[in-house]
N, CA, C and O atoms as a GROMACS GRO file, in nm:
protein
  372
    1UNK      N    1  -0.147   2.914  -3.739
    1UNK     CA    2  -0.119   3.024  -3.649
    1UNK      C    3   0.025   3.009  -3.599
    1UNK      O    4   0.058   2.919  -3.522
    2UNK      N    5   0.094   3.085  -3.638
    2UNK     CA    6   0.227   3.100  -3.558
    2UNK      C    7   0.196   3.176  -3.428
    2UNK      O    8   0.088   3.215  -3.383
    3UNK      N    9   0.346   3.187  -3.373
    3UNK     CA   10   0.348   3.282  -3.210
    3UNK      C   11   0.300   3.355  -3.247
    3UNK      O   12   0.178   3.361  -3.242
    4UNK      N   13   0.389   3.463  -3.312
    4UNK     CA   14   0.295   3.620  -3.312
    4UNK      C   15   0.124   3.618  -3.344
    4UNK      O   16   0.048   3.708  -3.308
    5UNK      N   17   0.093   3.523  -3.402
    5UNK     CA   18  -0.047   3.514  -3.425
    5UNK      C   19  -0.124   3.504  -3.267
    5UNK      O   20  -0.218   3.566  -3.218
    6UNK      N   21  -0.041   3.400  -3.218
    6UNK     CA   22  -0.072   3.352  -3.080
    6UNK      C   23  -0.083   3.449  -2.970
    6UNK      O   24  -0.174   3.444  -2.888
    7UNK      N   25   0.043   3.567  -2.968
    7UNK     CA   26   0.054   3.632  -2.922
    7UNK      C   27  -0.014   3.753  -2.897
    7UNK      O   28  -0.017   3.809  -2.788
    8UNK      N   29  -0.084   3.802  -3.030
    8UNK     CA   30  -0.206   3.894  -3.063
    8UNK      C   31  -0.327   3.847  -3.023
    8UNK      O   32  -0.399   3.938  -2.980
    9UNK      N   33  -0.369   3.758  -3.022
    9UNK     CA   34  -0.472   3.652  -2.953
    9UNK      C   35  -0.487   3.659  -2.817
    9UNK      O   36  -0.585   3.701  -2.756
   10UNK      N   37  -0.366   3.608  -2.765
   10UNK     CA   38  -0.425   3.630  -2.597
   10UNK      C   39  -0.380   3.750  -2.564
   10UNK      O   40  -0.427   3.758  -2.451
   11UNK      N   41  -0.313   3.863  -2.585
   11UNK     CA   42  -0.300   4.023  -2.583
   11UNK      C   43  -0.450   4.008  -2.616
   11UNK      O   44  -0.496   3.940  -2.524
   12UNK      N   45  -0.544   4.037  -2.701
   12UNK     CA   46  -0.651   4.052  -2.705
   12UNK      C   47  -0.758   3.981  -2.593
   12UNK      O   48  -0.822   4.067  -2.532
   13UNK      N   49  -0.785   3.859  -2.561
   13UNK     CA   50  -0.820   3.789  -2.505
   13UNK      C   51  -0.833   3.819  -2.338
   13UNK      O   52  -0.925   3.810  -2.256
   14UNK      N   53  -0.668   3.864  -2.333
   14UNK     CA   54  -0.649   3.892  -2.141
   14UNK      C   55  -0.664   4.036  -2.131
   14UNK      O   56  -0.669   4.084  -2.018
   15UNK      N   57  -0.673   4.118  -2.240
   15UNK     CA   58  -0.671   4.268  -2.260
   15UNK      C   59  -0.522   4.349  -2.184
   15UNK      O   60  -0.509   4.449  -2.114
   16UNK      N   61  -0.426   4.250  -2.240
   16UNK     CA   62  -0.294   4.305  -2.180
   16UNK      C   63  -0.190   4.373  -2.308
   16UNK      O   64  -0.250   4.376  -2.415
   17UNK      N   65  -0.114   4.401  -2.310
   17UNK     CA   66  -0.018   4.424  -2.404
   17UNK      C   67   0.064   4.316  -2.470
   17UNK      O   68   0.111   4.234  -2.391
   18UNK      N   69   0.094   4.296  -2.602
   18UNK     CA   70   0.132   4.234  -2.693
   18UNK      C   71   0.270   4.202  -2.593
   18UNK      O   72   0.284   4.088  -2.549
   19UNK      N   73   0.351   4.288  -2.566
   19UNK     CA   74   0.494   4.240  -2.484
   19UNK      C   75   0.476   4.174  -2.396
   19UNK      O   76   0.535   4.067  -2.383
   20UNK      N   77   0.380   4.223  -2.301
   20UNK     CA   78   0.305   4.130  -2.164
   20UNK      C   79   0.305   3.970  -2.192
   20UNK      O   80   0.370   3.881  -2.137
   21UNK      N   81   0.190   3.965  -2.317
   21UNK     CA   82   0.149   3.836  -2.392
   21UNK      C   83   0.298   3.734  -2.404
   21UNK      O   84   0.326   3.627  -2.350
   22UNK      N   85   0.360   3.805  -2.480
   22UNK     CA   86   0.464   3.742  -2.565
   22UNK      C   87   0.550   3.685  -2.450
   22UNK      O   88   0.578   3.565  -2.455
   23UNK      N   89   0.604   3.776  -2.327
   23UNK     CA   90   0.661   3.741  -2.222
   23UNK      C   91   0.633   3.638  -2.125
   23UNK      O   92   0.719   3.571  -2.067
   24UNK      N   93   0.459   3.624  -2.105
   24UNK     CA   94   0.415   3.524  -2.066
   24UNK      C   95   0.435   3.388  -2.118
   24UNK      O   96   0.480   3.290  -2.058
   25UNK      N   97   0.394   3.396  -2.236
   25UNK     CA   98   0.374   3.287  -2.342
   25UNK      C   99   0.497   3.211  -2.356
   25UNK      O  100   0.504   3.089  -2.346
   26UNK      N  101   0.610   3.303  -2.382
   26UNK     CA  102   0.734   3.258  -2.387
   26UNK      C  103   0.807   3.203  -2.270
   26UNK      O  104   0.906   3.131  -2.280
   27UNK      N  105   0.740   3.251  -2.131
   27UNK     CA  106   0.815   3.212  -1.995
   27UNK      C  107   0.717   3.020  -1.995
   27UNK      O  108   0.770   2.911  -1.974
   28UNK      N  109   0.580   3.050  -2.024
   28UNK     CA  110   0.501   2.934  -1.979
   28UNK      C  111   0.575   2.832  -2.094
   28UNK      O  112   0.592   2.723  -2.039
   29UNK      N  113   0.605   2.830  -2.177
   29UNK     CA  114   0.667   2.741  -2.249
   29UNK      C  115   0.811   2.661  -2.273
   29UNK      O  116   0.847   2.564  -2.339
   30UNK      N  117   0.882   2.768  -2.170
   30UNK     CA  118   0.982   2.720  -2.137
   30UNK      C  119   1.016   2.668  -1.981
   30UNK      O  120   1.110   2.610  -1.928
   31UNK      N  121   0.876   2.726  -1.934
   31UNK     CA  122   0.882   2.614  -1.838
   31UNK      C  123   0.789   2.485  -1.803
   31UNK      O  124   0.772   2.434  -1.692
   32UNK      N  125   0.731   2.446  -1.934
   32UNK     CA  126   0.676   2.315  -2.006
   32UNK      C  127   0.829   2.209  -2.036
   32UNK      O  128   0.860   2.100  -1.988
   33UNK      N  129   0.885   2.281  -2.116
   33UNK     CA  130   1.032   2.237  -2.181
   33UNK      C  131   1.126   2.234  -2.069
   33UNK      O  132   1.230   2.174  -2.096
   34UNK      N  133   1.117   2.281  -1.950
   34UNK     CA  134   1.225   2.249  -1.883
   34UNK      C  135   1.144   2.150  -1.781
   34UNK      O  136   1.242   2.098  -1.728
   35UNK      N  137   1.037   2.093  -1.721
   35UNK     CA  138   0.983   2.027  -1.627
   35UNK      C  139   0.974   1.862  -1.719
   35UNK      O  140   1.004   1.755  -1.667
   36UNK      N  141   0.927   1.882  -1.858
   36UNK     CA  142   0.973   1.740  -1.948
   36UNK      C  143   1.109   1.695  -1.965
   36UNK      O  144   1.143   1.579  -1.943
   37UNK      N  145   1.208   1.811  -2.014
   37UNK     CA  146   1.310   1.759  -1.984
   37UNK      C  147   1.371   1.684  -1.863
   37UNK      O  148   1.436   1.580  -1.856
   38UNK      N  149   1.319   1.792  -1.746
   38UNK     CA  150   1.356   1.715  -1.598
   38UNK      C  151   1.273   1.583  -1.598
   38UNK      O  152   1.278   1.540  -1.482
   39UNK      N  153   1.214   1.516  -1.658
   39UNK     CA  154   1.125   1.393  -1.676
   39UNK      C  155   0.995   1.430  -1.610
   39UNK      O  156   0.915   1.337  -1.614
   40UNK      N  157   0.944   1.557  -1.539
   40UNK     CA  158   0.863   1.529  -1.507
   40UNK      C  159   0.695   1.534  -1.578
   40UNK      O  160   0.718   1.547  -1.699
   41UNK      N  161   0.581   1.530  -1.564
   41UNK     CA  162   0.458   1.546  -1.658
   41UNK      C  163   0.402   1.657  -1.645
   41UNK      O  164   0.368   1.692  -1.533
   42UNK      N  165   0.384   1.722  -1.732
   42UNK     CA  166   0.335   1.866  -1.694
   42UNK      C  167   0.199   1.842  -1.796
   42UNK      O  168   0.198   1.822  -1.918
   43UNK      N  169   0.048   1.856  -1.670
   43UNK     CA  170  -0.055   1.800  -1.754
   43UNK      C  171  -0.147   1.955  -1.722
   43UNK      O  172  -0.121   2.011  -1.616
   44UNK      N  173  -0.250   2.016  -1.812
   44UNK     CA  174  -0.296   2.127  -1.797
   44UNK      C  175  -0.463   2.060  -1.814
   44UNK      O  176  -0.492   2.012  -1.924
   45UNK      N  177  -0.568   2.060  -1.705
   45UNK     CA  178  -0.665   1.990  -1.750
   45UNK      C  179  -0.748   2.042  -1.817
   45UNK      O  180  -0.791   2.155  -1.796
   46UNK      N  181  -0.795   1.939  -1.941
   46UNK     CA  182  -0.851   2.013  -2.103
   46UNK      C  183  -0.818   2.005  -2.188
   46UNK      O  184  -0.870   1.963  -2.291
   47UNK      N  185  -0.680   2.059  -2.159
   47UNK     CA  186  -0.596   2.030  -2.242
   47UNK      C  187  -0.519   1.988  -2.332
   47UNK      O  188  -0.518   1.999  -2.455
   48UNK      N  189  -0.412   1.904  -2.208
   48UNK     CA  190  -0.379   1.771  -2.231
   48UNK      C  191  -0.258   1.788  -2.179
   48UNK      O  192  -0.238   1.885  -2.107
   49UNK      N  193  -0.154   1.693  -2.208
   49UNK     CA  194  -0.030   1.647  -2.070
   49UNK      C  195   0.057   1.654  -2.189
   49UNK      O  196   0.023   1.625  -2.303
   50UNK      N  197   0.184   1.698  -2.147
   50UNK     CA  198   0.362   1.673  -2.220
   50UNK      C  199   0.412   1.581  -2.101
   50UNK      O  200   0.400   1.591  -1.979
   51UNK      N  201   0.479   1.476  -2.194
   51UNK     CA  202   0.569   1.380  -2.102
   51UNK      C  203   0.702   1.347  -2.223
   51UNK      O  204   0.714   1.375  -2.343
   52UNK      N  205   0.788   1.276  -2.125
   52UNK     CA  206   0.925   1.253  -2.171
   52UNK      C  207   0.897   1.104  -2.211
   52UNK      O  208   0.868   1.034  -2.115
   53UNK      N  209   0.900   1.044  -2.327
   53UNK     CA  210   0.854   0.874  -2.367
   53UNK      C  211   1.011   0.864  -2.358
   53UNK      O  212   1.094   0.954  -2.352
   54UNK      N  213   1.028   0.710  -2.359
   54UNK     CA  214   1.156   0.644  -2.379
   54UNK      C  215   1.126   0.602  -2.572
   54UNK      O  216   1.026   0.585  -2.641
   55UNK      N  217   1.233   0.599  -2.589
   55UNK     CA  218   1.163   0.520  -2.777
   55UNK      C  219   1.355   0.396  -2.716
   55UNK      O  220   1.460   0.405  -2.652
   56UNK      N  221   1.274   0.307  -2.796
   56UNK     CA  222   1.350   0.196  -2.786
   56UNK      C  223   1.475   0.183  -2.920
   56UNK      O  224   1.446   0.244  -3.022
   57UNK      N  225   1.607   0.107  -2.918
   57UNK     CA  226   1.726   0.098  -2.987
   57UNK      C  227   1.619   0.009  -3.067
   57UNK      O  228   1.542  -0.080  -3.029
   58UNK      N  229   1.649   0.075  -3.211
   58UNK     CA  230   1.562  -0.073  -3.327
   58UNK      C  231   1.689  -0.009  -3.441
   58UNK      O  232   1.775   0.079  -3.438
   59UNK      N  233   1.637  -0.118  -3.545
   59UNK     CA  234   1.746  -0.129  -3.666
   59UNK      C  235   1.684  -0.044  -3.781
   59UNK      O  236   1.566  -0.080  -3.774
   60UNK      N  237   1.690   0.026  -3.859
   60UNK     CA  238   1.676   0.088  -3.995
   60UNK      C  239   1.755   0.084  -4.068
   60UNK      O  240   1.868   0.048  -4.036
   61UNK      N  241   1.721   0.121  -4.200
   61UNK     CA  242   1.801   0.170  -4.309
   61UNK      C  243   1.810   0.263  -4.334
   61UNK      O  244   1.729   0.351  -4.304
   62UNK      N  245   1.934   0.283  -4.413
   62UNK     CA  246   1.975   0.438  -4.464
   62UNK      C  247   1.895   0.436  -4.621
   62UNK      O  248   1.914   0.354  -4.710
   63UNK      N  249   1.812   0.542  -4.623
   63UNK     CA  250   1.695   0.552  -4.764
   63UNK      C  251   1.801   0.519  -4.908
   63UNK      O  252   1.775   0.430  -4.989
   64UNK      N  253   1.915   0.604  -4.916
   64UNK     CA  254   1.996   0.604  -5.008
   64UNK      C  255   2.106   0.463  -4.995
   64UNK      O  256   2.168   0.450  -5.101
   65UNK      N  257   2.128   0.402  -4.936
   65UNK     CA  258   2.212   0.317  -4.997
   65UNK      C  259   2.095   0.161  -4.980
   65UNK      O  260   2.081   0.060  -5.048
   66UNK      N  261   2.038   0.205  -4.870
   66UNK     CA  262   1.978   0.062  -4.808
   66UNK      C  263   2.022   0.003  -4.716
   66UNK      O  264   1.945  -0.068  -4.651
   67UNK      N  265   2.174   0.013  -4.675
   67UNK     CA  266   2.254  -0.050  -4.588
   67UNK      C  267   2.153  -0.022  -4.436
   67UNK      O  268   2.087   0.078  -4.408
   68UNK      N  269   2.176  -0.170  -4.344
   68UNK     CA  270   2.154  -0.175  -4.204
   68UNK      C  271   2.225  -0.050  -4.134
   68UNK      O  272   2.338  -0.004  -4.150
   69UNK      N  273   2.128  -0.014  -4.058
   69UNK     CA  274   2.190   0.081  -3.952
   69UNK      C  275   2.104   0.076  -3.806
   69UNK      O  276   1.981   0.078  -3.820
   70UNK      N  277   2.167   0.066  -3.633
   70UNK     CA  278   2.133   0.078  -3.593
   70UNK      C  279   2.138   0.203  -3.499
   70UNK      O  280   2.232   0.275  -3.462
   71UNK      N  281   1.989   0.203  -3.469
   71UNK     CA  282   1.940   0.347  -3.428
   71UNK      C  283   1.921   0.330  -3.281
   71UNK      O  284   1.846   0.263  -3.210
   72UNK      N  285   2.019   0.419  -3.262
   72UNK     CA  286   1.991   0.397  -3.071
   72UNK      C  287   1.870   0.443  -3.010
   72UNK      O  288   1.778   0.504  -3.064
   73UNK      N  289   1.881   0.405  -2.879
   73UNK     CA  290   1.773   0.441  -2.801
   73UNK      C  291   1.772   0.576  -2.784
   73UNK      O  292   1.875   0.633  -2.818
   74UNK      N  293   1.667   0.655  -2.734
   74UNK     CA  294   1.645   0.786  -2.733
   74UNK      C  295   1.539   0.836  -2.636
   74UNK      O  296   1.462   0.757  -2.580
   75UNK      N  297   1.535   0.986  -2.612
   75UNK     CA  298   1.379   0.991  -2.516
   75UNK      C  299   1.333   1.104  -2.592
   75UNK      O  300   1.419   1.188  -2.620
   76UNK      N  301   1.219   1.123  -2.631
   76UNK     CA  302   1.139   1.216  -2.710
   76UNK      C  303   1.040   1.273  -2.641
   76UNK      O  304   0.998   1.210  -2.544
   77UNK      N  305   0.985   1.393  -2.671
   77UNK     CA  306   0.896   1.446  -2.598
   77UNK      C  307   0.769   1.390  -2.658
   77UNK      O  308   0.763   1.329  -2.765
   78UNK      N  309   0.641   1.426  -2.555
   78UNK     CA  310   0.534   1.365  -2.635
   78UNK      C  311   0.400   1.473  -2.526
   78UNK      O  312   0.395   1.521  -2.412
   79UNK      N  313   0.296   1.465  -2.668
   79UNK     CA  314   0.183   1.567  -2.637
   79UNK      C  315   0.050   1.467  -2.651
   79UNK      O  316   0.022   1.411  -2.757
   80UNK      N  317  -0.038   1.451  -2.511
   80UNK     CA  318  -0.176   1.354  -2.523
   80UNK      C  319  -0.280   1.496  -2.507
   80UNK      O  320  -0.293   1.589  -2.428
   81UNK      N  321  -0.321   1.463  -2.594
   81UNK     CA  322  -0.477   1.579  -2.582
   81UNK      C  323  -0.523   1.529  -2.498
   81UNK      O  324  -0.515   1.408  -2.473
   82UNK      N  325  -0.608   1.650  -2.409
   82UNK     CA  326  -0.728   1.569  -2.340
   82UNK      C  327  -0.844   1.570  -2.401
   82UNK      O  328  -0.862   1.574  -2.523
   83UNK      N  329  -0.955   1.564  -2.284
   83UNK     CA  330  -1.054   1.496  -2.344
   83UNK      C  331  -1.132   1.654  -2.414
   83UNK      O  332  -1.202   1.645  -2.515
   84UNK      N  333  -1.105   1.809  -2.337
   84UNK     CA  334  -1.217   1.885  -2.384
   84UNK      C  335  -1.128   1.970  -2.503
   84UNK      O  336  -1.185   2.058  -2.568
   85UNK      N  337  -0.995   1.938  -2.525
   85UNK     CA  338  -0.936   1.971  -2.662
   85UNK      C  339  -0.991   1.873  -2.774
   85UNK      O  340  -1.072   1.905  -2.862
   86UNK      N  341  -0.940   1.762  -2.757
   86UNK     CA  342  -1.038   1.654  -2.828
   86UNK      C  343  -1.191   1.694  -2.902
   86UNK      O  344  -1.218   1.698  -3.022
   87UNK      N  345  -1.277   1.723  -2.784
   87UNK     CA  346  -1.407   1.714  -2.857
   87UNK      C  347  -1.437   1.892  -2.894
   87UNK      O  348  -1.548   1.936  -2.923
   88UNK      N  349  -1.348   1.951  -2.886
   88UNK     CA  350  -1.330   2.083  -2.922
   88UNK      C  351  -1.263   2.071  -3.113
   88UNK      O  352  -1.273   2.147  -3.209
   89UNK      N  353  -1.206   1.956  -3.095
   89UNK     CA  354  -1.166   1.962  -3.238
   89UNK      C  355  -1.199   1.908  -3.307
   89UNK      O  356  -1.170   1.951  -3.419
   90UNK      N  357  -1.309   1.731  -3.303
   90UNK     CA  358  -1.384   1.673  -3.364
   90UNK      C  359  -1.476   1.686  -3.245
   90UNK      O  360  -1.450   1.648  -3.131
   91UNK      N  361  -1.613   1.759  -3.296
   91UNK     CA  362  -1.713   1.764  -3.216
   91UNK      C  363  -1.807   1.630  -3.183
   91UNK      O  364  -1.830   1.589  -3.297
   92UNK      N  365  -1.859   1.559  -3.114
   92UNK     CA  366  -1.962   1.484  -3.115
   92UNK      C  367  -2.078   1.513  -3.144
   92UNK      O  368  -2.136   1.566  -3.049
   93UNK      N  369  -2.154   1.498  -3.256
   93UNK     CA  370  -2.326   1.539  -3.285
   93UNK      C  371  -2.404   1.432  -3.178
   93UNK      O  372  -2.527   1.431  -3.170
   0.00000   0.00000   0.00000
């Protein structure tokens, strides 16, 4: 499912208009992306939580020559399901 898929979905769902949808969708997601960036956790319960991880400076290689290279430290975003997305997507019998 892409956006527009997404977008026709909850337009259907909230019984609002496709622009409505899209405007929402697009405001709630950029202000997911701007509260992680600010470091903070933005957790929706059910769901699941976006947070800002630290990833640590480690060493790799470059695929094509092989040569050492080190890879700095960095902060990446990161997505924990919760628990009723979870059993929404592998059910428990």
């Amino acid at each position: 499912m892409n956006k527009g898929e997404l977008v026709d979905s909850i337009a259907a769902r909230a019984s609002v208009t496709k622009k409505h949808a899209d405007a929402v969708l697009t405001a709630a997601i950029e202000a997911i992306m701007e509260a992680v960036a600010d470091g903070d956790k933005v957790t929706l319960v059910g769901f699941g939580s976006f947070e800002r991880r630290e990833r640590k400076a480690r060493e790799g290689r470059n695929p094509k020559t092989g040569e050492k290279m080190d890879i700095p430290a960095t902060q990446v975003p990161a997505f924990s399901a919760g628990k009723l997305f979870k059993d929404k997507v592998a059910p428990k019998d």
